[in-house]
C-alpha positions in Angstrom: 0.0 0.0 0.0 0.8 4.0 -0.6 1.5 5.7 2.3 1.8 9.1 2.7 2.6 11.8 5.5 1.0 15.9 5.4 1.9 18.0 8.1 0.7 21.9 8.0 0.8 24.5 10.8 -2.6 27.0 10.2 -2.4 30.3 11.8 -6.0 29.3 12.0 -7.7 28.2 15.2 -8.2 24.6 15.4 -12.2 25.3 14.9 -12.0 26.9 12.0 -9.2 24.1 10.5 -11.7 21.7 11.4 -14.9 23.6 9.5 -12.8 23.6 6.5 -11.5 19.7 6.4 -14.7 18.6 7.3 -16.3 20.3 4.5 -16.5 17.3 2.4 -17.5 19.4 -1.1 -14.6 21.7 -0.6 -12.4 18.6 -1.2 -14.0 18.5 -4.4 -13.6 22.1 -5.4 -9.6 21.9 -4.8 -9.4 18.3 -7.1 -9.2 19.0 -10.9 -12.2 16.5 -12.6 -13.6 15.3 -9.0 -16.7 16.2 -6.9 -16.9 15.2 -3.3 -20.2 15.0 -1.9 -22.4 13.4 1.2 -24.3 10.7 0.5 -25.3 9.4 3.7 -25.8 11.3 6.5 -24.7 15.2 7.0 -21.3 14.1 6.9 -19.9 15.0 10.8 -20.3 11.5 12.0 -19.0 8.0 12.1 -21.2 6.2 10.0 -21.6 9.2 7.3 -20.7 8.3 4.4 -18.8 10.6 1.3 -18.6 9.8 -2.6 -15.8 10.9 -4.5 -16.7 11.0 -8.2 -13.5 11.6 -10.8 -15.0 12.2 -13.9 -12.2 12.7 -17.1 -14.0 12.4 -20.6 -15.7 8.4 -20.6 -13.1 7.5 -17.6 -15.3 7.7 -14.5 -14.8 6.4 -11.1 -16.0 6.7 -7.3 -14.1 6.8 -4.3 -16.8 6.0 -1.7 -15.8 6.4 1.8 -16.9 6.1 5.5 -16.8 7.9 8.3 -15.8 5.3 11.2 -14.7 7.8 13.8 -15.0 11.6 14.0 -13.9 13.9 17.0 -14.0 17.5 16.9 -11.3 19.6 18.4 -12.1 20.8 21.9 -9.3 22.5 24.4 -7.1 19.8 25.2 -8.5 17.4 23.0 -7.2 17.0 19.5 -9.6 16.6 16.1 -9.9 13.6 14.4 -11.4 12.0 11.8 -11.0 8.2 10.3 -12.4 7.4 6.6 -12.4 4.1 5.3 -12.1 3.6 1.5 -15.0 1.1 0.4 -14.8 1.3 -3.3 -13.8 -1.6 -5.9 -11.3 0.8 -7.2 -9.6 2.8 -4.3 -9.2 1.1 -0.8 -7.7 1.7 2.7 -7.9 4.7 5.0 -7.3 8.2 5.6 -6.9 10.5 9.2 -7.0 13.7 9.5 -6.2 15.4 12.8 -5.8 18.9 13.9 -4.4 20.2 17.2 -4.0 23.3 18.6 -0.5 24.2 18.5 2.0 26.9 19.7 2.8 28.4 23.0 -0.6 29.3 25.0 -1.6 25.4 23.3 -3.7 24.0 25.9 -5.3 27.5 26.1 -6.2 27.3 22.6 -10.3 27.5 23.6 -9.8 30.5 25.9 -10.4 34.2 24.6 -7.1 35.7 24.2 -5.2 32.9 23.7 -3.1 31.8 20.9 -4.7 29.5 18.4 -2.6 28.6 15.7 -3.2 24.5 14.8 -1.4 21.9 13.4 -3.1 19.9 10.9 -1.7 15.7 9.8 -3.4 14.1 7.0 -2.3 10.6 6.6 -3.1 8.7 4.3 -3.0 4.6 3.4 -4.5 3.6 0.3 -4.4 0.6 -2.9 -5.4 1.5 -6.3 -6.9 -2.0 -7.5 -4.8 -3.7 -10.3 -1.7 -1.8 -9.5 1.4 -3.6 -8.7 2.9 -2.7 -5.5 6.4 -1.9 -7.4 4.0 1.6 -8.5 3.6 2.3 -5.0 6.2 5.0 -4.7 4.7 7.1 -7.6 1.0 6.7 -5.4 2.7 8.2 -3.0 4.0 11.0 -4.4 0.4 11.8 -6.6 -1.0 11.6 -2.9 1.1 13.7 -1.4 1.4 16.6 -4.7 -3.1 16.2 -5.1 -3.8 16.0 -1.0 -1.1 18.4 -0.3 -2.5 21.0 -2.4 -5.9 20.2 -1.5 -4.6 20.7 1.9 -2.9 24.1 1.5 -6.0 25.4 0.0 -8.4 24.5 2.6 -6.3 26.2 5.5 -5.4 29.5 3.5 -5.7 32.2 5.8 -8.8 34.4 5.5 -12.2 34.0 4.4 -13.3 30.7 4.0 -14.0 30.3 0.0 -16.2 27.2 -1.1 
């Protein structure tokens, strides 16, 4: 399996890194040829389940996936959130997690405090039919398509959809 490590630091509060990673469409909106969308549920808890849908010319496929554990940042307490990969196509698991970071970190919740995060998206996943001798060039698609995603969800300011 492709694994794959992203590790950002947000001057955003961990709140606000967890709105934006949690909204599944966004994901969409940041992948070139893919909509994300909810398909079961409202998508903010374990058992919610989200449908990527790649669409380039007649190549189509999904990227079902569902939510089997979801935590939202609290002071002290970090985010988290577990997907499995239950498509034919695309299988194993993603976490992301965010955590309020910097010096005044276990204060993060308090006014006044500082509440920068630290966000980790780590990803495991198979492409079906693909020897695992491609696994290194997964990776890096993962990391250059995820990581972008990534940096455009937590750019500072207004949140765009």
């Amino acid at each position: 399996m492709a694994r794959f490590v992203l590790t950002r630091r947000s001057p955003l509060p961990p709140a606000v890194c967890w709105e934006r990673l949690t909204a599944w469409p966004r994901h969409g909106d940041r992948v070139p040829f893919t909509r994300v969308t909810v398909v079961r549920g409202g998508g903010g808890r374990a058992g919610d389940a989200i449908l990527a849908r790649t669409v380039i010319g007649p190549f189509r496929f999904d990227d079902p996936m569902e939510i089997v554990g979801l935590t939202a940042p609290a002071p002290g307490r970090d985010g988290l959130c577990r997907l499995e990969k239950r498509g034919r196509l695309v299988l194993g698991w993603a976490e992301l997690r965010v955590r309020a970071a910097g010096q005044d970190a276990g204060r993060a919740g308090e006014t006044g405090a500082a509440a920068w995060s630290e966000v980790t998206w780590t990803e495991e996943l198979r492409v079906a039919g693909l020897p695992a001798l491609l696994d290194p060039l997964v990776t890096r698609a993962g990391r250059l398509v995820f990581g972008r995603v990534l940096d455009q969800l937590l750019e500072p300011g207004p949140s765009t959809a």
